[in-house]
Backbone of each chain as ProteinMPNN parsed JSONL, in Angstrom:
{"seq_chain_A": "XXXXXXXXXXXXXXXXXXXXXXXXXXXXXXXXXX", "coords_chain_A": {"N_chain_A": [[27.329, 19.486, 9.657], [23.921, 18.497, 9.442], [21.71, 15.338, 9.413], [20.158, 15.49, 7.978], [20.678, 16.95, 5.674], [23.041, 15.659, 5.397], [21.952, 13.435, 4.435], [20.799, 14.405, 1.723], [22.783, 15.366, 0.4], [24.315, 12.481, -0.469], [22.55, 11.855, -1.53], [21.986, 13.505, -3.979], [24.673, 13.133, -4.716], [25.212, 10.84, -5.799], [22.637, 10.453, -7.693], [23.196, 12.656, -9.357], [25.383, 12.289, -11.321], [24.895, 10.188, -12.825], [23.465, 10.163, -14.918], [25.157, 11.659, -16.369], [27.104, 9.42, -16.952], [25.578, 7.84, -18.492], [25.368, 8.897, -20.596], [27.756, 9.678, -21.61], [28.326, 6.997, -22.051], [27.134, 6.142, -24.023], [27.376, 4.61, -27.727], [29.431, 5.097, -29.589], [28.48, 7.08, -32.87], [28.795, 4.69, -35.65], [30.748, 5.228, -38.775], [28.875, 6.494, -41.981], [26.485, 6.493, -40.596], [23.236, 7.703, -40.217]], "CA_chain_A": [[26.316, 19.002, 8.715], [23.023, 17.518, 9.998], [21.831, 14.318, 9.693], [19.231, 15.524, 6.604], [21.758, 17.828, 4.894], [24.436, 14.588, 4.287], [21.353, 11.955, 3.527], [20.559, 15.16, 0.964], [24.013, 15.171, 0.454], [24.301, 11.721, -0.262], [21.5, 11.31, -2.718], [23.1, 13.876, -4.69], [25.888, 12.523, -5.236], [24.765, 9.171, -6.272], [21.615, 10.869, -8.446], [23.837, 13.406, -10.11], [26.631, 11.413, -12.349], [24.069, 9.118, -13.263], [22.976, 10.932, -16.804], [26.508, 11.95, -17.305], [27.795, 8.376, -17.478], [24.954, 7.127, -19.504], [25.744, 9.636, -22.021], [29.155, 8.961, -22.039], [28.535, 5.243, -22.368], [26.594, 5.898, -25.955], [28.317, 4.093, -28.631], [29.635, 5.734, -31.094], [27.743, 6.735, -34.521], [29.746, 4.51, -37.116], [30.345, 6.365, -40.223], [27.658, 5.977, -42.905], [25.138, 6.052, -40.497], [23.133, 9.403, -40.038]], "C_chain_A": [[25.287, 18.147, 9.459], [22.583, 16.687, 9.191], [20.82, 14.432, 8.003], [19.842, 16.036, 5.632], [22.865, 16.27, 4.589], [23.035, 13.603, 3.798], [21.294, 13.192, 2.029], [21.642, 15.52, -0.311], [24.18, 13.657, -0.545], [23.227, 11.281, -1.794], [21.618, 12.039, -4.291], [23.821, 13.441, -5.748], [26.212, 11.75, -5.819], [23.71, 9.496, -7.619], [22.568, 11.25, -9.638], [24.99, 12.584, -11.536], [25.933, 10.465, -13.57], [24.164, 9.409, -15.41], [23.739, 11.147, -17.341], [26.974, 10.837, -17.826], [26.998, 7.646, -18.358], [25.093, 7.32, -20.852], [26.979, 9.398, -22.588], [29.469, 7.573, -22.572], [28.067, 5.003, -23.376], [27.233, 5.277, -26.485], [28.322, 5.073, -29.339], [29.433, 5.813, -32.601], [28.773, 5.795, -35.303], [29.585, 5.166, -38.093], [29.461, 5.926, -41.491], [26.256, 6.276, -41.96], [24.761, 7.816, -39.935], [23.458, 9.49, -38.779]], "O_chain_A": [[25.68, 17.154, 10.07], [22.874, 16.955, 8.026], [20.853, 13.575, 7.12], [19.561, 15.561, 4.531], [23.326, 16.043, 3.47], [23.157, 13.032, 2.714], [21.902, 12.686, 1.086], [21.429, 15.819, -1.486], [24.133, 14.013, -1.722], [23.394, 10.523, -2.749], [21.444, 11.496, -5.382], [23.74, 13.368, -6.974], [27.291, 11.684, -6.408], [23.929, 8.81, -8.618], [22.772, 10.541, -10.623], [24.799, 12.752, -12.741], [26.286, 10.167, -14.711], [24.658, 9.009, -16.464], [23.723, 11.071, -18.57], [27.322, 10.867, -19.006], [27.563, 6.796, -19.047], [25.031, 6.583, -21.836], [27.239, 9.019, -23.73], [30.413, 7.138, -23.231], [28.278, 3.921, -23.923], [28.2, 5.059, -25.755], [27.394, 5.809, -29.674], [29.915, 5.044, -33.433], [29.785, 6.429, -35.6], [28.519, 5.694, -38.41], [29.57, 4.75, -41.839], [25.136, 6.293, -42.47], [25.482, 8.715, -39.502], [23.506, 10.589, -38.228]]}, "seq_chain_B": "XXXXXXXXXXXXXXXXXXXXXXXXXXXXXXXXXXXXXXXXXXXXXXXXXXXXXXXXXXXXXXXXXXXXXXXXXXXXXXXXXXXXXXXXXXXXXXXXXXXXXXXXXXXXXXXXXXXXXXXXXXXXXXXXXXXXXXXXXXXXXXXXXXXXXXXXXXXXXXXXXXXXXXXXXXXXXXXXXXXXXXXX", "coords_chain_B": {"N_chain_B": [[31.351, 2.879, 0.709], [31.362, 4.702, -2.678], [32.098, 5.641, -5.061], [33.066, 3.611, -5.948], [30.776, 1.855, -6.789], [29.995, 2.784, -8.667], [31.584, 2.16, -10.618], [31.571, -0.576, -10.536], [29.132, -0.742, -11.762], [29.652, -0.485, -13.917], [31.749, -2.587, -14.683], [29.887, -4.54, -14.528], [28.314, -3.486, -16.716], [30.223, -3.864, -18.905], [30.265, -6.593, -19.237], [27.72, -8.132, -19.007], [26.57, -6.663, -21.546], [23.747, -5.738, -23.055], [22.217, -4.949, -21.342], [20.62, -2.303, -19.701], [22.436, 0.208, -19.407], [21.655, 2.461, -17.766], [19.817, 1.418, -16.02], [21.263, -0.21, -14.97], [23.318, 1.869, -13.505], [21.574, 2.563, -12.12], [20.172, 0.909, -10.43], [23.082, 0.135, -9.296], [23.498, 1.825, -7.184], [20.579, 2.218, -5.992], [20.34, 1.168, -3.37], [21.492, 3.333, -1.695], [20.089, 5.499, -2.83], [17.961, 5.421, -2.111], [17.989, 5.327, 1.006], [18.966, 7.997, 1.516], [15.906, 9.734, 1.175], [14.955, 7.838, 3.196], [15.826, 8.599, 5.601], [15.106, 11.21, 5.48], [12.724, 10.647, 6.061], [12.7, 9.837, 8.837], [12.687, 7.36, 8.725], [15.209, 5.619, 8.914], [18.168, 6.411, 10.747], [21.399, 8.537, 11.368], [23.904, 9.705, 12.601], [26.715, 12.194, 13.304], [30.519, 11.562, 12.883], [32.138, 13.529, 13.081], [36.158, 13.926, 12.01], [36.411, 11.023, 12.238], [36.61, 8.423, 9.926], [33.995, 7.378, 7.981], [33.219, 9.905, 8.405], [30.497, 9.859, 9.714], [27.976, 8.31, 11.065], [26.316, 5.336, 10.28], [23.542, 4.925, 12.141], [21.122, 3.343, 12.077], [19.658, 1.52, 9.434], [18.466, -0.187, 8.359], [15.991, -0.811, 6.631], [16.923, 0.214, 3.836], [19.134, -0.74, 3.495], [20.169, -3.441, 4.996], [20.666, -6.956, 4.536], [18.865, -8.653, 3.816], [16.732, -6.996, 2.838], [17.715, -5.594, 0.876], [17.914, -7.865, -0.937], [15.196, -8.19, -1.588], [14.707, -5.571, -2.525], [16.246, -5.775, -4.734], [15.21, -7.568, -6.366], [12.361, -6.033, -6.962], [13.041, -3.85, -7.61], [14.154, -4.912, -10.315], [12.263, -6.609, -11.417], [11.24, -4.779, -12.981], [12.072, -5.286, -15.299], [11.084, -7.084, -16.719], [10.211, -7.505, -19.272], [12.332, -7.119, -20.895], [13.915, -10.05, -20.446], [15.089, -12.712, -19.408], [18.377, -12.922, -18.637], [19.419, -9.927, -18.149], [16.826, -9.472, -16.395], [18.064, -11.096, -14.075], [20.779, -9.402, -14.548], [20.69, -7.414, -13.712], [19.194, -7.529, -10.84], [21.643, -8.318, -10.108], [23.365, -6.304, -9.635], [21.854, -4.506, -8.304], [22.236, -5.802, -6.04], [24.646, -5.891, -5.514], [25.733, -3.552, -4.306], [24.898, -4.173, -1.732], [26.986, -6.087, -1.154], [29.392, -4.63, -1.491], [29.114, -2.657, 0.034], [29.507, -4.091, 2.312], [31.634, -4.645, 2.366], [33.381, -2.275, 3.098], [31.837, -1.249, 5.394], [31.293, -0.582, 8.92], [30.021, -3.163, 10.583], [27.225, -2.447, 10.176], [25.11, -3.623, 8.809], [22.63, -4.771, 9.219], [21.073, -8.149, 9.154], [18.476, -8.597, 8.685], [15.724, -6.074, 8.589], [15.169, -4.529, 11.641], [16.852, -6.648, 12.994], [19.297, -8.44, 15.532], [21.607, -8.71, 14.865], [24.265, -7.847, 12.783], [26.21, -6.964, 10.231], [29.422, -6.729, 8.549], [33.351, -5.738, 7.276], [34.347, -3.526, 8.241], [36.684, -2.326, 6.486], [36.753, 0.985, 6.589], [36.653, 1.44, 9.026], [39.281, 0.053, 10.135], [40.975, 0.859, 8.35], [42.003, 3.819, 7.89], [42.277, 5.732, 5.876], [43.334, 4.208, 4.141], [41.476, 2.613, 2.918], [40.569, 4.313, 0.64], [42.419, 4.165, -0.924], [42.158, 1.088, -1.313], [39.69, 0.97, -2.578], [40.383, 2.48, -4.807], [41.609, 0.935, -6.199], [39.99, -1.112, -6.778], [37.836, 0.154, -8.631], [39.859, 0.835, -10.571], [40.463, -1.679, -11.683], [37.828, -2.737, -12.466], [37.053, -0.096, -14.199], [39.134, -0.882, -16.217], [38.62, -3.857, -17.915], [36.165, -3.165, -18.185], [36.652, -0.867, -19.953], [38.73, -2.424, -21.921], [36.763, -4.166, -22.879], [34.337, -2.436, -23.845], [36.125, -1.522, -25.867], [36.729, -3.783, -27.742], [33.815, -5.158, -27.96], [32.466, -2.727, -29.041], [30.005, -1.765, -28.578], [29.21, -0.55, -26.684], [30.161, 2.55, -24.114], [30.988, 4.362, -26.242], [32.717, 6.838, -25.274], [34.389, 5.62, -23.264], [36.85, 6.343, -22.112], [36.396, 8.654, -20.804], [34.379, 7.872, -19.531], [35.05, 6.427, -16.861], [37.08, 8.395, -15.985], [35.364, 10.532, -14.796], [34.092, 8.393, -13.257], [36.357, 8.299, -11.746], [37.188, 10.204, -11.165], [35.237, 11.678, -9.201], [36.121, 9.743, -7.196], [37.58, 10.828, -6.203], [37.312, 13.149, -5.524], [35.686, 12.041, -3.122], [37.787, 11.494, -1.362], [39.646, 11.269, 1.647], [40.778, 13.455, 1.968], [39.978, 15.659, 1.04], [36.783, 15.847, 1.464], [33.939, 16.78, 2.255], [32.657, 15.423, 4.781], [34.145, 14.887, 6.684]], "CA_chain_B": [[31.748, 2.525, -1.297], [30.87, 5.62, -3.561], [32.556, 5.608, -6.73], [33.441, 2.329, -6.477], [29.032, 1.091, -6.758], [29.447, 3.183, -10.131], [32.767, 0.945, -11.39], [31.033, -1.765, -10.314], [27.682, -1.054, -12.483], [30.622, -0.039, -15.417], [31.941, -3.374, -14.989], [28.224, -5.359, -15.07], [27.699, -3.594, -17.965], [30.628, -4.71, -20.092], [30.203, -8.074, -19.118], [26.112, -7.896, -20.004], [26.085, -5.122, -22.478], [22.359, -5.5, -23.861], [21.73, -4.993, -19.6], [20.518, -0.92, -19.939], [23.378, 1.611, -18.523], [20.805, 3.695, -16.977], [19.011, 0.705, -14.915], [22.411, -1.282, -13.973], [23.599, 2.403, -12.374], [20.673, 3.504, -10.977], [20.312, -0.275, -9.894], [23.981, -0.343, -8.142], [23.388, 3.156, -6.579], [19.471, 2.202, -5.516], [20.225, 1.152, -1.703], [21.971, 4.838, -1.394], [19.383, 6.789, -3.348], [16.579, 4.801, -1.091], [18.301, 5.787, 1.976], [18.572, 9.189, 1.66], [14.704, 10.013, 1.369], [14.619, 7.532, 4.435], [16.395, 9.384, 6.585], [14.212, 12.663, 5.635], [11.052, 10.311, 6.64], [12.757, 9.362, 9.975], [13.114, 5.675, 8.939], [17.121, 5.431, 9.098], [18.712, 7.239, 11.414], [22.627, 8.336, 10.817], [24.718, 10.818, 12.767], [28.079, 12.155, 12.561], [31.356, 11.515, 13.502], [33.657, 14.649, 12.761], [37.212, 12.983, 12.067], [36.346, 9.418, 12.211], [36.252, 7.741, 8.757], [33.848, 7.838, 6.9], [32.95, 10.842, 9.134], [29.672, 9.618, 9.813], [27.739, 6.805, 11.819], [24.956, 5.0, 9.839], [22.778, 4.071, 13.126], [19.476, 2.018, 11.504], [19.63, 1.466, 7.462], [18.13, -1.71, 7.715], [15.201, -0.732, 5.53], [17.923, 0.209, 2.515], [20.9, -1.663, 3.196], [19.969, -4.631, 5.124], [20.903, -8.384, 3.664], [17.131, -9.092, 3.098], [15.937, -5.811, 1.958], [18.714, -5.526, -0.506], [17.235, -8.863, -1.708], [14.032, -7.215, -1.776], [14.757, -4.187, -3.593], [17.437, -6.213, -5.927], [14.093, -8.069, -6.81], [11.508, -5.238, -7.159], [13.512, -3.163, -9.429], [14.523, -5.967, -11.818], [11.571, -6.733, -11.91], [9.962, -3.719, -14.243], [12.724, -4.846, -16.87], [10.529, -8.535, -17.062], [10.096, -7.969, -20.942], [13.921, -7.466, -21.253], [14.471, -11.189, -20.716], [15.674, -13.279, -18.181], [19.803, -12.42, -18.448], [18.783, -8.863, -18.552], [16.613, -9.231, -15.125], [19.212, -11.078, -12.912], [21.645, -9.198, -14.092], [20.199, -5.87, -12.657], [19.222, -7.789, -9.946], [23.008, -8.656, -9.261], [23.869, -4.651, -9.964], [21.775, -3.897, -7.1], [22.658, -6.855, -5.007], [26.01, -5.985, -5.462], [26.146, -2.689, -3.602], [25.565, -4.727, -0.509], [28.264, -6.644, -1.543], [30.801, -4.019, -1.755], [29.416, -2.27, 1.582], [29.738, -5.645, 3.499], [33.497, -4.988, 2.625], [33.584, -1.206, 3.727], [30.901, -0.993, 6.865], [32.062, -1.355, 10.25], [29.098, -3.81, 11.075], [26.011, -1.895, 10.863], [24.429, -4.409, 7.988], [21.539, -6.045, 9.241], [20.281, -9.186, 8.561], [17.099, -8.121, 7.8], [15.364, -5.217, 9.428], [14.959, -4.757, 13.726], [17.932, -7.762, 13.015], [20.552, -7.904, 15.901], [22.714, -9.376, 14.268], [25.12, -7.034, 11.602], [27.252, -7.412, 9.366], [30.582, -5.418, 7.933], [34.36, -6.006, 7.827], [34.862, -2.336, 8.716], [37.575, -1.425, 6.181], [36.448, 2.369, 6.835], [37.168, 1.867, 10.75], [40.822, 0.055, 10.31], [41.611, 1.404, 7.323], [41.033, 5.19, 8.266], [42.723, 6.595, 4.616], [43.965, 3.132, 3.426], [40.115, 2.347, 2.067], [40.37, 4.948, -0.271], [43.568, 3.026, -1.427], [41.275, -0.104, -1.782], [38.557, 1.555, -3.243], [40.898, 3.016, -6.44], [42.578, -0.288, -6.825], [38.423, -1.543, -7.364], [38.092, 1.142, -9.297], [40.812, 0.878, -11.507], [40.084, -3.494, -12.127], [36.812, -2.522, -13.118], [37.389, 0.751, -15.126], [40.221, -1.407, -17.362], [37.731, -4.276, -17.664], [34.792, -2.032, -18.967], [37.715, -0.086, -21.315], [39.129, -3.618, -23.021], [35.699, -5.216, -23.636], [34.278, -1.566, -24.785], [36.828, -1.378, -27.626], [36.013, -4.828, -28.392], [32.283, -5.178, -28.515], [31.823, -1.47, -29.225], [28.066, -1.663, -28.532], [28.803, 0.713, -25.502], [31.915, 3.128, -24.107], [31.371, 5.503, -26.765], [33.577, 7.468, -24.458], [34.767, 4.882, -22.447], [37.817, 6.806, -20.843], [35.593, 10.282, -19.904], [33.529, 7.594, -18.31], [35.968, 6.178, -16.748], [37.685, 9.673, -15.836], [34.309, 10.904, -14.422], [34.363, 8.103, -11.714], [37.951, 8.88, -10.552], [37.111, 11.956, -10.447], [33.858, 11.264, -7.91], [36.371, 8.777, -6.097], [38.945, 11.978, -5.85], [36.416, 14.058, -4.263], [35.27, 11.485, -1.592], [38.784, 11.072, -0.368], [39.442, 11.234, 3.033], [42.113, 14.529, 2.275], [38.527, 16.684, 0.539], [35.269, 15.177, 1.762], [33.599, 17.575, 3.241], [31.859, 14.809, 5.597], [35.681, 14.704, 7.247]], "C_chain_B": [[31.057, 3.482, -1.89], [31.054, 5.472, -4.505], [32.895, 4.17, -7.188], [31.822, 1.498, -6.829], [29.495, 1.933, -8.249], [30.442, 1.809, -11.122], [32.229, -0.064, -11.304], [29.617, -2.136, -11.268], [28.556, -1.293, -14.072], [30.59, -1.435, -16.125], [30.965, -4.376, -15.35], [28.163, -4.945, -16.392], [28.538, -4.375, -19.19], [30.741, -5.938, -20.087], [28.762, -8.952, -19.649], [25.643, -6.992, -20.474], [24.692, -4.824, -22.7], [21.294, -4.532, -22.03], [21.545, -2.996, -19.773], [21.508, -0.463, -18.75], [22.435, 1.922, -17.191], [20.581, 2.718, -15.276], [20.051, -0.212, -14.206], [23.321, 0.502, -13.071], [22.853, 2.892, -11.809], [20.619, 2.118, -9.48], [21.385, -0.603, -8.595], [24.154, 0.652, -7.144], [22.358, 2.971, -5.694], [19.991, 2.025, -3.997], [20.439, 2.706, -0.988], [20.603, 5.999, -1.764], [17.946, 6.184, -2.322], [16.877, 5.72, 0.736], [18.146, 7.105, 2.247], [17.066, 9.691, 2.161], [14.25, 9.288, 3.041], [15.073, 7.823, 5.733], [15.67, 10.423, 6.503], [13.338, 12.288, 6.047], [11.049, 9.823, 7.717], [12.985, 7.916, 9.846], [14.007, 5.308, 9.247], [16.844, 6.731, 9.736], [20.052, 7.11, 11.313], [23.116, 9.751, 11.977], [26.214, 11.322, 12.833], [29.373, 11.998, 13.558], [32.78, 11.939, 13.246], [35.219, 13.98, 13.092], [37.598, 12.02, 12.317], [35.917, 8.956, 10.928], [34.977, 6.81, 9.227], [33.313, 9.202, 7.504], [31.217, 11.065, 9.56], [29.329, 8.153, 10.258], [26.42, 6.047, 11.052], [24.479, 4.066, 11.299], [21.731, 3.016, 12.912], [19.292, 2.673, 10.328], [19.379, 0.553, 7.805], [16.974, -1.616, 6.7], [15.636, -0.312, 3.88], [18.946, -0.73, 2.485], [20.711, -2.996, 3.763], [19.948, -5.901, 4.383], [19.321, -8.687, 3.174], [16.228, -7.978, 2.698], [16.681, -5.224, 0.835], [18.65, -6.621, -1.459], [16.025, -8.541, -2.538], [14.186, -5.837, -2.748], [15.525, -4.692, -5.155], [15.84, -6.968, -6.454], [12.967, -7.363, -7.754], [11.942, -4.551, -8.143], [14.051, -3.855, -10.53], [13.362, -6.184, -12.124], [10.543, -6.018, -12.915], [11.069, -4.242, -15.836], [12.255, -6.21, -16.919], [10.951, -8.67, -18.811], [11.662, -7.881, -21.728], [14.62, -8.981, -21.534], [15.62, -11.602, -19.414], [17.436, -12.694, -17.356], [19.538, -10.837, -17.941], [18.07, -8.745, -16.746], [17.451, -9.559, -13.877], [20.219, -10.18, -13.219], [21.829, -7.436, -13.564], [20.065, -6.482, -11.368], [20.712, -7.629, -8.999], [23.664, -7.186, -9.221], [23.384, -4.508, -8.296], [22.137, -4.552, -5.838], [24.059, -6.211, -4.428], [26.361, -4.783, -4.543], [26.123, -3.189, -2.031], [26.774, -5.225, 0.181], [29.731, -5.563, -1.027], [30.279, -3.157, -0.413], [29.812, -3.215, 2.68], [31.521, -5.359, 3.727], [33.688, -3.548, 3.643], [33.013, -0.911, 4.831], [31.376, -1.355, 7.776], [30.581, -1.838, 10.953], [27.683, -3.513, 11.135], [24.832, -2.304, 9.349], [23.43, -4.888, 8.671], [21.132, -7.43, 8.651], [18.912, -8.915, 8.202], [16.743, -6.636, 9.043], [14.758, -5.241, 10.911], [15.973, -5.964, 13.805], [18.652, -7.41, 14.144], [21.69, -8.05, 15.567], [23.351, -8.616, 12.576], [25.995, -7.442, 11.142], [27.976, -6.182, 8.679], [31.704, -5.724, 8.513], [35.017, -4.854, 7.98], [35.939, -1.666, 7.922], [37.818, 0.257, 6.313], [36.937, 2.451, 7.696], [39.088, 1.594, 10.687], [41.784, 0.331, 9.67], [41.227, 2.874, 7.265], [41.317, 5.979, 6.785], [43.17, 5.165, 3.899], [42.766, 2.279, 2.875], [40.304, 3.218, 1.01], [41.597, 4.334, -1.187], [43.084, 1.871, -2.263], [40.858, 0.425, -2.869], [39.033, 2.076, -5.3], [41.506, 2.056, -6.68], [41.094, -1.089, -7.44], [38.504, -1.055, -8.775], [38.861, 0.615, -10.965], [40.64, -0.804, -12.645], [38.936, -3.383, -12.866], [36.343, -1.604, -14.302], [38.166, -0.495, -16.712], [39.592, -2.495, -17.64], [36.466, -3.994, -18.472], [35.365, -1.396, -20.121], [37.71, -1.68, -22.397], [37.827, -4.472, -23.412], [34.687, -4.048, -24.332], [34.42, -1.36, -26.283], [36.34, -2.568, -28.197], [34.978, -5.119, -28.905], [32.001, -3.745, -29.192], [30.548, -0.867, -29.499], [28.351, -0.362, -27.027], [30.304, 1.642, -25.416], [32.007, 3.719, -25.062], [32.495, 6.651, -26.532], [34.193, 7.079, -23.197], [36.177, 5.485, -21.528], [36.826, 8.22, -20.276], [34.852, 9.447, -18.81], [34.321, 7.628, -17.049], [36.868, 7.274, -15.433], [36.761, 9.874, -14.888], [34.231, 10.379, -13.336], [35.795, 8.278, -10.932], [37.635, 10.425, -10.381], [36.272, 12.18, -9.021], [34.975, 11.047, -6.814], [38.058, 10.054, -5.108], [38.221, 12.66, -4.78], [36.025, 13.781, -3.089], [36.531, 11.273, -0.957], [38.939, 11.423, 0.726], [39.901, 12.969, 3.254], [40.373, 15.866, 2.118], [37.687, 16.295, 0.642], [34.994, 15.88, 2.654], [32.903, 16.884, 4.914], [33.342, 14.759, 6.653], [35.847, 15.56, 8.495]], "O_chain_B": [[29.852, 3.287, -1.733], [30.1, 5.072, -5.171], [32.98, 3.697, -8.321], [31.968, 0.325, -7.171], [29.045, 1.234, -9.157], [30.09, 0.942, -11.922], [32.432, -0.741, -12.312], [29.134, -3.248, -11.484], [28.225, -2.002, -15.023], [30.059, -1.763, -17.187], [31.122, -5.046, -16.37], [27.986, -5.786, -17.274], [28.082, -5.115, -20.061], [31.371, -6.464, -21.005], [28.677, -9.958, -20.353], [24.597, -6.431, -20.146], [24.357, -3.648, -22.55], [20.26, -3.888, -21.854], [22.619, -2.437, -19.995], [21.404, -0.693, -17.545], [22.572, 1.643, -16.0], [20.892, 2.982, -14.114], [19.842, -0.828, -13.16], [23.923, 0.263, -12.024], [23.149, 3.702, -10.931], [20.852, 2.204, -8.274], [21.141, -1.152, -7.52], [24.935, 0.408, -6.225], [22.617, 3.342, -4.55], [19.994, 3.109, -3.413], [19.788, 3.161, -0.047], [20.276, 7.004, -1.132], [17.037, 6.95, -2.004], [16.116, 6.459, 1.361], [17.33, 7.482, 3.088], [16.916, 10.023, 3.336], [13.53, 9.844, 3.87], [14.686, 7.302, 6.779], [15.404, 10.83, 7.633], [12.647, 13.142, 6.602], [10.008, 9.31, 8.128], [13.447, 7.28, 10.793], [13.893, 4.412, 10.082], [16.017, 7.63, 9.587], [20.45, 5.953, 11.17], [22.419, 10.766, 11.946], [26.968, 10.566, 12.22], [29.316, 12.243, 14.763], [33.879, 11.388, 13.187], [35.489, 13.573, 14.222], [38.768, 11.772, 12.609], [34.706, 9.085, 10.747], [34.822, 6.007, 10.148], [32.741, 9.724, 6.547], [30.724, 12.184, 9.699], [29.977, 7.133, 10.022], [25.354, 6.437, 11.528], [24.86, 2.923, 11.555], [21.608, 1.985, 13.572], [18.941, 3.829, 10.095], [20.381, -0.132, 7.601], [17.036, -2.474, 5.82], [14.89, -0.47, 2.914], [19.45, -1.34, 1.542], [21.106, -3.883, 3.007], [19.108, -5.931, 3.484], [18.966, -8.919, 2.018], [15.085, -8.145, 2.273], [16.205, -4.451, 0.003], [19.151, -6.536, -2.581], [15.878, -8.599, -3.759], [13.444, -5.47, -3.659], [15.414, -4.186, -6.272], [15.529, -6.251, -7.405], [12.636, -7.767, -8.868], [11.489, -4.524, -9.288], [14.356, -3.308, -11.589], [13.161, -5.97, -13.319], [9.506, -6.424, -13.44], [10.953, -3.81, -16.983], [13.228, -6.881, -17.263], [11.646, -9.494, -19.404], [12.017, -8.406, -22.784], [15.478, -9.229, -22.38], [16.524, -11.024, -18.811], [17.683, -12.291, -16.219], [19.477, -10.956, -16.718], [18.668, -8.062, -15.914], [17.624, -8.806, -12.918], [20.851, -9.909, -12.198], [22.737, -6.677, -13.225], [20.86, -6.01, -10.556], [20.931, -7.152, -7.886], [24.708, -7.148, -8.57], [24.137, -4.427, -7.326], [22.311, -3.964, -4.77], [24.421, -6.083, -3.258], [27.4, -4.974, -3.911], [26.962, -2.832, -1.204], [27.333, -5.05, 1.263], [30.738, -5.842, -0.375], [31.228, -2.939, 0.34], [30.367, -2.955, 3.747], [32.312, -5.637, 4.628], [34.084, -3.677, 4.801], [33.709, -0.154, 5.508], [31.97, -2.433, 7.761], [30.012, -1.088, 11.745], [26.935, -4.1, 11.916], [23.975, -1.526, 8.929], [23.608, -6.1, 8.544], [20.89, -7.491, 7.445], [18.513, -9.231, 7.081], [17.397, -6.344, 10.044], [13.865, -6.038, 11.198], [15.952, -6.413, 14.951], [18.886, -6.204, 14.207], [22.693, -7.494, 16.014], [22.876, -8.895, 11.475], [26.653, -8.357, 11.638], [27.5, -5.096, 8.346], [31.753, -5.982, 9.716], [36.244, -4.906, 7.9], [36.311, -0.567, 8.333], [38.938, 0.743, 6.155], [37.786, 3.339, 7.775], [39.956, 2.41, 10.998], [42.983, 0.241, 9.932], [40.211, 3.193, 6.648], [40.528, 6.891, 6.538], [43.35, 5.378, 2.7], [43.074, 1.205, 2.359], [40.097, 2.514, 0.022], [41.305, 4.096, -2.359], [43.375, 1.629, -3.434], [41.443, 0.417, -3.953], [38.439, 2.044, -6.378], [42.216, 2.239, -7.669], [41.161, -1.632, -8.543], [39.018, -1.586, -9.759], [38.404, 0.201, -12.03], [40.69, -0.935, -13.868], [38.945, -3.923, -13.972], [35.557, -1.969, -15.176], [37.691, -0.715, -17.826], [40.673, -2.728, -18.18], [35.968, -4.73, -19.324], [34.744, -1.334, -21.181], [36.935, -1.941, -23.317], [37.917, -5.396, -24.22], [34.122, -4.445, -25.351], [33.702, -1.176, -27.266], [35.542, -2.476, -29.13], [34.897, -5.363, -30.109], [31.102, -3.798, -30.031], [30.139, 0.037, -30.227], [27.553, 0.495, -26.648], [31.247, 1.583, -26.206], [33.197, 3.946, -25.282], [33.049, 7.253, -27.452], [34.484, 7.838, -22.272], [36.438, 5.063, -20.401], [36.829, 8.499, -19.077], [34.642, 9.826, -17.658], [34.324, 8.59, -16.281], [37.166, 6.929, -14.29], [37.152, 9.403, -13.82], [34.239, 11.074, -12.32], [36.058, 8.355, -9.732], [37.862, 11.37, -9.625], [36.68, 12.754, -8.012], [35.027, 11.733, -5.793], [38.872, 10.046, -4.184], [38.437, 12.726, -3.57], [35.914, 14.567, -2.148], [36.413, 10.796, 0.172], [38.043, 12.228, 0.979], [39.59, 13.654, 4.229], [39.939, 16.637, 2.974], [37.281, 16.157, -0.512], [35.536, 15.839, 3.758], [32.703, 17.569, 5.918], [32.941, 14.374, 7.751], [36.924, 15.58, 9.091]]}, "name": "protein", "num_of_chains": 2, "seq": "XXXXXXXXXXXXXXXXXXXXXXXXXXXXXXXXXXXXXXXXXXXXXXXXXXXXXXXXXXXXXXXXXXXXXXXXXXXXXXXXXXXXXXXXXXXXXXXXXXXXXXXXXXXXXXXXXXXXXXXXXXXXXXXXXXXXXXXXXXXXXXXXXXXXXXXXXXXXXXXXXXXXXXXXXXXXXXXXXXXXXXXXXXXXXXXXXXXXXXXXXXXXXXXXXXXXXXXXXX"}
């Protein structure tokens, strides 16, 4: 792996999760509310 | 530190909930996601070191990771959340601060004090701990996960899905292990 391929790598990896865990971290509708 | 900069934004948040998700992990991630691009523009230089934990050498990151440019950046990006309110800006600040923090523990010395610095910093757990960091790292992990879970349920302003999160970084911190990392 060269040296642009892991920073590429690397930014990735760190970028990627991001949106998943924000979404995951929503609260949860309470009931009643639309 | 990979998965453990996300546990670490987890835990910021349930400690200053109103503190936005988004901007406390982009925040504890920023030195990493800076780096990258600066290595494609020649600024950092990094090369590798096939079966030496972490299987790679960071040669010159002082313009991302460095003690005074991790001040600097912990500064600059708190600063767009001004109208958030004071709590709210340090405590992004301390998100991004903090990834220094938690490399200072894992780096084998190649911190700067500020940038062209000779003087580094890092207590190397990566170098003397060649598989027994990743050990560390899920015992972090895990303090911070459980932490983020019990004040979740409590406040329930965030953690909608507080174990997938949760899940999601062990999962990350599975993949970087020393046994499947492709950098190895």
């Amino acid at each position: 792996m060269t040296s642009n391929m892991f920073a590429l790598l690397c930014f990735v990896s760190f970028a990627l999760p991001i949106p998943l865990l924000v979404w995951l971290d929503r609260p949860r509708k309470k009931q009643g509310q639309g | 530190m990979y998965a453990g900069h996300f546990a670490a934004g987890l835990a910021i948040k349930a400690r200053v909930p109103q503190a936005p998700t988004a901007a406390l992990l982009v925040g504890v991630t920023l030195l990493d996601l800076l780096f990258a691009p600066f290595v494609l523009l020649g600024i950092e230089r990094i090369h590798e070191t096939p079966g030496r934990a972490p299987g790679f050498s960071l040669d010159y990151i002082d313009w991302s990771h460095s003690l005074l440019m991790s001040l600097v950046w912990a500064a600059v990006f708190s600063a767009f959340f001004l109208k958030r309110g004071r709590l709210v800006v340090l405590t992004i600040a301390f998100a991004v601060f903090s990834h220094f923090l938690l490399d200072l523990l894992m780096h084998p010395g190649d911190l700067a004090l500020w940038p062209g610095s000779a003087a580094h910093l890092g207590f190397g757990i990566w170098l003397w701990q060649p598989s027994g960091w990743w050990w560390f790292e899920l015992g972090f992990i895990a303090l911070c996960s459980a932490y983020y879970l019990v004040r979740a349920r409590r406040l329930q302003s965030f953690g909608g899905r507080g174990l997938w999160v949760c899940a999601v970084v062990v999962a990350l911190h599975v993949v970087n292990s020393p046994w499947l990392s492709p950098a190895m």
